[in-house]
C-alpha positions as semicolon CSV with decimal commas, in nm:
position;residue;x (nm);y (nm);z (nm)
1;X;2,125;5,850;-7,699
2;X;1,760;5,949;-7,586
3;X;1,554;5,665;-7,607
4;X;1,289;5,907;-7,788
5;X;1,538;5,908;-8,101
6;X;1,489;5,503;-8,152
7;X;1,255;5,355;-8,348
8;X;0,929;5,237;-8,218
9;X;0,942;4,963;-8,543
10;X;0,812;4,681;-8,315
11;X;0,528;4,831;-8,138
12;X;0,396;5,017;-8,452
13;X;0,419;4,715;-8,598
14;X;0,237;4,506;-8,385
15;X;-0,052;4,765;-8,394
16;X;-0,109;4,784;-8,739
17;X;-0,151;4,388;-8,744
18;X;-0,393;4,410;-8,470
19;X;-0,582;4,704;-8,649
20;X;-0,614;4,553;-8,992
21;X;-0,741;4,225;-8,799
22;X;-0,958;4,464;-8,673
23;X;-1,154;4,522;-8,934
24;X;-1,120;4,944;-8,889
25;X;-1,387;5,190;-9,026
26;X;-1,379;5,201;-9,365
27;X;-1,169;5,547;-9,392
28;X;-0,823;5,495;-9,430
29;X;-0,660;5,794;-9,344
30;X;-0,546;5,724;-8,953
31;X;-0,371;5,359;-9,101
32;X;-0,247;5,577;-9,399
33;X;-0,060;5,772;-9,161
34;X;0,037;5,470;-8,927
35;X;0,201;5,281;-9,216
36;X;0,389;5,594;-9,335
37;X;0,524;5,598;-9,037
38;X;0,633;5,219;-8,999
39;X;0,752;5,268;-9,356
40;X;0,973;5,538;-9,202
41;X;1,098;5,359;-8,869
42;X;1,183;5,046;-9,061
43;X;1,403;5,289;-9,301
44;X;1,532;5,427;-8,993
45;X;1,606;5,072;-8,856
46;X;1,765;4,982;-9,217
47;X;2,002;5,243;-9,227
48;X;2,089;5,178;-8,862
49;X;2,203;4,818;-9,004
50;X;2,387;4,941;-9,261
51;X;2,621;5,148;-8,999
52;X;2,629;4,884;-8,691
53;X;2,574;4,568;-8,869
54;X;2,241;4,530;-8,735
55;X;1,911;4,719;-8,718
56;X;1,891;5,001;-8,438
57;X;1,581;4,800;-8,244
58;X;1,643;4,414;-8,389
59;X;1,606;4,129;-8,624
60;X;1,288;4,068;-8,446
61;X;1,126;4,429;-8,538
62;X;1,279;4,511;-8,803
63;X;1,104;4,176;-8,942
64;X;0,770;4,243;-8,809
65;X;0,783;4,612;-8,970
66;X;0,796;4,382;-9,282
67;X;0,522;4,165;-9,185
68;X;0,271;4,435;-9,089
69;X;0,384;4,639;-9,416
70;X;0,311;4,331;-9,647
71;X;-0,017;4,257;-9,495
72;X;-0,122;4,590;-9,572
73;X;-0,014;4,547;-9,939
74;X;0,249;4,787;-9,882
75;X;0,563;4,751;-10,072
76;X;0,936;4,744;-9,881
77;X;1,239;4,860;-10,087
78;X;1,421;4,557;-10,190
79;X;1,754;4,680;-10,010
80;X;1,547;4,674;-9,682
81;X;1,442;4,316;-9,755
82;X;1,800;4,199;-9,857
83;X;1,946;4,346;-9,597
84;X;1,723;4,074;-9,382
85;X;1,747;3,809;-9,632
86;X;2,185;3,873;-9,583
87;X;2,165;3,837;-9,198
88;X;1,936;3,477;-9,221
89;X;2,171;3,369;-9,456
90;X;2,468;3,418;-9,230
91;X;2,202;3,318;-8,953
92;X;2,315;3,633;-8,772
93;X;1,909;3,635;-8,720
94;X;1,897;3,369;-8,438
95;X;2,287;3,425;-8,295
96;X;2,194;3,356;-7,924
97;X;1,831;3,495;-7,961
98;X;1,499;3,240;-7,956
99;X;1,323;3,104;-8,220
100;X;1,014;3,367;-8,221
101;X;1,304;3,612;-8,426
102;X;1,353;3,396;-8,683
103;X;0,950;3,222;-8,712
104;X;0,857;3,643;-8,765
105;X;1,147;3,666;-9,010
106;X;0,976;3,344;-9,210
107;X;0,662;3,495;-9,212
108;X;0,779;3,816;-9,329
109;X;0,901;3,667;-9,645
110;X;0,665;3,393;-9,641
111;X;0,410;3,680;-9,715
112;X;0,602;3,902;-9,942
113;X;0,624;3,581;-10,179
114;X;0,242;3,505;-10,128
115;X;0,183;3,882;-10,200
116;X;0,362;3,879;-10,473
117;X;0,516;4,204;-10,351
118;X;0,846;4,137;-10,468
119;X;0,991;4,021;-10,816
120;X;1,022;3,672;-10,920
121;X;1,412;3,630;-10,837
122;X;1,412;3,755;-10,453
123;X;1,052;3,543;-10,389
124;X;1,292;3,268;-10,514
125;X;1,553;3,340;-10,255
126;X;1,295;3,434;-9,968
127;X;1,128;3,118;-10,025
128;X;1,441;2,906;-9,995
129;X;1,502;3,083;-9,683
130;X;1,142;3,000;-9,543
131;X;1,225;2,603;-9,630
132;X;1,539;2,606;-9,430
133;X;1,383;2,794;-9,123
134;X;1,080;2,577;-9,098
135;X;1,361;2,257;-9,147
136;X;1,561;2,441;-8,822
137;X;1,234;2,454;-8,657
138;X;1,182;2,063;-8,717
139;X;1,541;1,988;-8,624
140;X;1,574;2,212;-8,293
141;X;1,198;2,108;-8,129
142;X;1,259;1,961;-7,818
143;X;1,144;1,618;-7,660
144;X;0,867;1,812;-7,520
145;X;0,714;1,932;-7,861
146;X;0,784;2,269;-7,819
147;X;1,016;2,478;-8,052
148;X;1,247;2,684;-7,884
149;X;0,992;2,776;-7,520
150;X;0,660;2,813;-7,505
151;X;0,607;3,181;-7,651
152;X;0,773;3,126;-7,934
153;X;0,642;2,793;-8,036
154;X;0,344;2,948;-8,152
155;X;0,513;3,145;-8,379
156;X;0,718;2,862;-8,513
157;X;0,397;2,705;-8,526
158;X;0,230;2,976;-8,771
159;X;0,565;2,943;-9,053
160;X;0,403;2,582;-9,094
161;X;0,039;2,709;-9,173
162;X;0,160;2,956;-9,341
163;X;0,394;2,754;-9,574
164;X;0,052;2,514;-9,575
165;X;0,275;2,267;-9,432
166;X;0,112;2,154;-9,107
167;X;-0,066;1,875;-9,236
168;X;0,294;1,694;-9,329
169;X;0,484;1,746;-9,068
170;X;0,445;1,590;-8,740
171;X;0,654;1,817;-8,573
172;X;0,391;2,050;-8,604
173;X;0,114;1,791;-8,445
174;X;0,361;1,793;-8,165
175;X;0,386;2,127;-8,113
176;X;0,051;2,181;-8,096
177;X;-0,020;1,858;-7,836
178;X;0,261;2,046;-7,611
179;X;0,077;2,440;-7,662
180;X;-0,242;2,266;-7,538
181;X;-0,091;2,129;-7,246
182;X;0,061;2,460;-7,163
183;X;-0,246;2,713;-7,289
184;X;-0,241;2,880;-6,940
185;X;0,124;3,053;-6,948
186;X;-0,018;3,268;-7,205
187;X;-0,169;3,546;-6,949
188;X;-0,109;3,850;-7,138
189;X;-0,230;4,024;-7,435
190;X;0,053;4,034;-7,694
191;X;0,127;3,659;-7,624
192;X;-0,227;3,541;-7,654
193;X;-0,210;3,762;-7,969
194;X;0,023;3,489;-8,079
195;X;-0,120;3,112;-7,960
196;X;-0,517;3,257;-8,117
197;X;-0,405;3,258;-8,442
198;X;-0,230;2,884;-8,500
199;X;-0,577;2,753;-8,248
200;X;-0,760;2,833;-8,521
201;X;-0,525;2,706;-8,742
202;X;-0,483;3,000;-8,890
203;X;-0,115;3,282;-8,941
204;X;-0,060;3,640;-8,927
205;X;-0,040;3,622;-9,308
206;X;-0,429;3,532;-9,317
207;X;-0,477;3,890;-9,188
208;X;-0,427;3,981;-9,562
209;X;-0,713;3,845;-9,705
210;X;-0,966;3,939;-9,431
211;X;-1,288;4,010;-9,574
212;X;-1,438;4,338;-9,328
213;X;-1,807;4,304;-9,319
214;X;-2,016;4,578;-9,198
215;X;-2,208;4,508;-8,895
């Protein structure tokens, strides 16, 4: 299969987060277009799950199509979000993968609840599933503070500031005494993209409510 036929879910993904924490010109259009076409990757990705078992990319983009989707206020079909919800569940998610899969997978539907992009019932289930990934995250760090390696710690990191939950758990204090101690493995671009954030103690989901000012 050419590789031209997959979907770019990820990388789309990933741009429209670092656009919108931007702050882009005030015309829409060109992220109008972008999110149609995330909206139509991640369907592409869905209905790839729906005939392997899993998406067509992975858990990983699929969930970060999600992400960047909510924190434009854009709504996902529910099916798309169940069909993520399912695999956490049955923790097919993190099956041999790291922990940076299932901290984006947190976020996702940490931010769809905070949204409020989805009815009451699923941000009840979504929510339950954030609860048990941040108490995974607690139970798997390491002696060392970190939470899974080094890139994905960060991640982990952002499901407790995003659950506002980093203040009562000392797992995340550790965490964040081990990033510091480790600040120079982050050399490139998407993985500082993902230590900034939590060292200003802030998540992707704070991209939402970004207030653009003209300069």
């Amino acid at each position: 299969r050419a590789a031209s036929q997959w979907p770019e879910t990820g990388r789309l993904a990933l741009y429209l987060l670092g656009l919108r924490a931007s702050c882009p010109p005030p015309d829409p259009s060109p992220q109008r277009f972008l999110v149609t076409w995330l909206k139509y990757y991640l369907e592409k990705d869905w209905a790839g799950s729906r005939r392997h078992g899993h998406p067509l990319t992975s858990y990983y983009q699929y969930s970060l199509g999600v992400l960047a989707l909510c924190v434009h206020g854009k709504r996902v079909r529910e099916e798309v979000i169940q069909r993520l919800l399912v695999a956490e569940q049955h923790r097919r998610v993190t099956r041999g993968i790291p922990a940076d899969t299932e901290a984006v997978v947190a976020l996702a539907f940490a931010c769809l609840e905070r949204e409020q992009l989805v009815r009451s019932r699923l941000a009840a289930e979504l929510r339950v599933a954030v609860r048990g990934i941040r108490a995974r995250f607690v139970e798997a760090q390491s002696e060392n503070g970190l939470i899974g390696n080094i890139f994905s710690t960060p991640l982990a990191m952002q499901v407790f500031i995003a659950t506002d939950k980093c203040r009562t758990h000392a797992a995340y204090g550790r965490a964040m005494a081990a990033l510091l101690q480790r600040l120079d493995a982050f050399t490139s671009a998407a993985a500082m993209a993902q230590a900034l954030p939590v060292l200003h103690g802030r998540s992707y989901l704070d991209i939402a409510s970004m207030q653009c000012k003209e300069e």
